[in-house]
C-alpha positions, 0 to 999 in steps of 0.5 A: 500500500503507498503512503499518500504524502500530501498530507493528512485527512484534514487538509484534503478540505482545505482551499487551495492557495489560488482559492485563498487568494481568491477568498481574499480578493472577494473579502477586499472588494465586498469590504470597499464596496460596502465602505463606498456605499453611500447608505452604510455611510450614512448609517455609521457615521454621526451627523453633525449637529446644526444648532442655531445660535442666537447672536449676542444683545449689544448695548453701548454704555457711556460711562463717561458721565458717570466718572468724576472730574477726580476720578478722570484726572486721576485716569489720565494722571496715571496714564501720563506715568505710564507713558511718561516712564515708557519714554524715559526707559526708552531713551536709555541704554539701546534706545529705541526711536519708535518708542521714544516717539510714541511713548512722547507723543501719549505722554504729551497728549496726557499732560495736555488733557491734564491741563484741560481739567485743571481751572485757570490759575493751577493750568497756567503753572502746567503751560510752561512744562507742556512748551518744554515736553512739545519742544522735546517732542518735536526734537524726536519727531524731526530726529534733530539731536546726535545721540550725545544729546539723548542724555540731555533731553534725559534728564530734562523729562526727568526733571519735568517728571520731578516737578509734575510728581511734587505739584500736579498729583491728583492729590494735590490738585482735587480741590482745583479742579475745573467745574464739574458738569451739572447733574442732570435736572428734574423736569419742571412741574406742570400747571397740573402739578404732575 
């Protein structure tokens, strides 16, 4: 009796290699076409939600009334520092031109509203301050110095700044103050008396 050396039993049923490659190609091919199908899609895959959002109120308060004259020449008091100390770190060691001119110009702009604030005898006081800032002003604008002079105009603002600190803090100036805007009046009664 020979011996069947193709193997057992068992592998007498099992497919060929060119049927399990063939299995293969059918499983791919029925795989992407379900994964194209446009129903299996819409089956499986999560719809997006459009939710209407309502848009936003908007309402614009000014709040410019309700601020005291204090209350905004301290603003504009604390504004001046802030541009003030940006223009003198600007003009140190590695100056910045940009800087310098920007923080100059606010600087300027504050010290003029200060003024606007202020009533007549205590304003007067601030013009001469004002004349020096714009001149210094205009010097950096117009890029008329040489840098040697940088230290110069230094030490001007800090002078400047000195004087403003010790005489024009809001502190020192509530009680002079320019008149406050009138409050609002109640109507008149009528002849009814309503």
């Amino acid at each position: 009796m020979k011996r069947d050396l193709s193997g057992s039993c068992s592998d007498r049923n099992a497919p060929r290699p060119a049927a399990r490659l063939g299995l293969a190609a059918v499983c791919c091919l029925l795989s992407v076409m379900l994964a194209g199908c446009e129903s299996v899609q819409r089956k499986f895959i999560r719809k997006r939600k459009d939710v209407v959002r309502p848009s936003p109120i908007v309402q614009f308060r000014d709040y410019s009334q309700a601020m005291t004259l204090l209350d905004r020449y301290r603003k504009h008091y604390l504004l001046f520092q802030y541009w003030n100390d940006e223009l003198l770190q600007s003009l140190g060691f590695g100056m910045s031109e940009k800087a310098a001119r920007h923080g100059s110009g606010e600087a300027l702009q504050e010290l003029q509203t200060l003024r606007s604030l202020l009533q007549e005898p205590v304003a007067a006081k601030l013009d001469p301050l004002i004349a020096e800032r714009n001149t210094i002003h205009q010097r950096l604008m117009s890029s008329v110095y040489l840098p040697s002079q940088v230290g110069s105009m230094r030490q001007e603002l800090e002078r400047q700044t000195r004087l403003i600190y010790r005489d024009f803090t809001w502190r020192d100036v509530q009680e002079r103050l320019g008149a406050a805007p009138a409050p609002p009046t109640a109507p008149a009664p009528d002849a009814d008396g309503h």
